[in-house]
C-alpha positions as CSV (number, residue, x, y, z in Angstrom):
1,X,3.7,3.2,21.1
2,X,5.0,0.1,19.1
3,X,5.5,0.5,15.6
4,X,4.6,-2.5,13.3
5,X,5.9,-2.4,9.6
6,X,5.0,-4.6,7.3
7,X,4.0,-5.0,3.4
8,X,1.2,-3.7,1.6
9,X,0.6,-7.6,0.7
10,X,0.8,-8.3,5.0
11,X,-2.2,-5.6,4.8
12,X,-5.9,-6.0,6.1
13,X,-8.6,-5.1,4.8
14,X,-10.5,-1.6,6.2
15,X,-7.2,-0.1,7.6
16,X,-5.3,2.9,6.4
17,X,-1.5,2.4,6.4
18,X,1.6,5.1,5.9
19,X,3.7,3.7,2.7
20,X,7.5,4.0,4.6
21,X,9.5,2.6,1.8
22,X,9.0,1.1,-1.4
23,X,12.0,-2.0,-2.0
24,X,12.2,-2.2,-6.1
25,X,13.8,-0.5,-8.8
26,X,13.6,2.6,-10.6
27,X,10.4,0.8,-12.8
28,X,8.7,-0.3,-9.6
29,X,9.2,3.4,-8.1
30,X,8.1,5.1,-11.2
31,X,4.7,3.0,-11.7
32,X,3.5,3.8,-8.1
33,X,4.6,7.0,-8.2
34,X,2.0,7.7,-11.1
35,X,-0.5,5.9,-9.2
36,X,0.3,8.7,-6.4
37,X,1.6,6.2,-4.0
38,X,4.9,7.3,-3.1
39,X,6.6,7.2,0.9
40,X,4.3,9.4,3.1
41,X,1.3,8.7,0.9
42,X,-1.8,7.3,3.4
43,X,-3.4,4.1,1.4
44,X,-6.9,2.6,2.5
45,X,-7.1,-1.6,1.6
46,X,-10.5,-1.3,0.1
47,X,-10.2,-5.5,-0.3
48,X,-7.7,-8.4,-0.2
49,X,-8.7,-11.1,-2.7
50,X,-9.0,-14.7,-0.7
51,X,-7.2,-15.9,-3.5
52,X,-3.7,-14.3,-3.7
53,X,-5.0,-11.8,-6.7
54,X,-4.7,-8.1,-6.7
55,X,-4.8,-6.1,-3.7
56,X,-7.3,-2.4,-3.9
57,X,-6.8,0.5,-2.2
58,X,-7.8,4.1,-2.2
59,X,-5.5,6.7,-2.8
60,X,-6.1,10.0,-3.1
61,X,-10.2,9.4,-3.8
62,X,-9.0,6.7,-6.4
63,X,-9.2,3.2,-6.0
64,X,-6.2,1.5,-7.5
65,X,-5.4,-2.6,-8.0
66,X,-2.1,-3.7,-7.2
67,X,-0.7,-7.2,-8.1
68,X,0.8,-9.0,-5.3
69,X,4.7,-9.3,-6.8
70,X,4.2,-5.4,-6.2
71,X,2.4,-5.0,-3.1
72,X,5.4,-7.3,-1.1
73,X,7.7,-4.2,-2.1
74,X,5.6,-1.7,-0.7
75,X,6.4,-1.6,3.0
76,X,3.9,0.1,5.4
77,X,2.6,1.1,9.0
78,X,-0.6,1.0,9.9
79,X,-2.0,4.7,10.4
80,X,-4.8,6.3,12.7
81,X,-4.0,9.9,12.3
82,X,-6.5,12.3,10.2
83,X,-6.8,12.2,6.6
């Protein structure tokens, strides 16, 4: 199996990713972490916008926006188990 890690930003739309790291600071950390998106946590990309904006997924039955200068922090591998 190869794994490919990459950023939430690198992310397609329709795919369910494993967040594996999150590269920012204590205020970067602390914002996902009350959006529930924390290493472990399985995101859905609900939409990329064609024109570098914000980036939705689900989380946890929410959907959630998340700006670009965020999303490059937020390093992921795609997912295909349950749930």
């Amino acid at each position: 199996m190869v794994l490919v890690v990459e950023t939430l930003a690198d992310a397609k739309a329709g795919r369910r990713y494993r967040v594996v790291g999150i590269n920012g600071g204590r205020s970067v950390y602390e914002r996902l972490y009350d959006m529930g998106i924390l290493p472990g946590t399985v995101v859905e990309v609900i939409n990329q916008s064609f024109l570098r904006g914000p980036i939705r997924v689900r989380v946890g039955g929410s959907d959630v926006a998340i700006g670009r200068g965020v999303a490059v922090r937020i390093v992921v591998e795609e997912f295909n188990g349950p749930g």
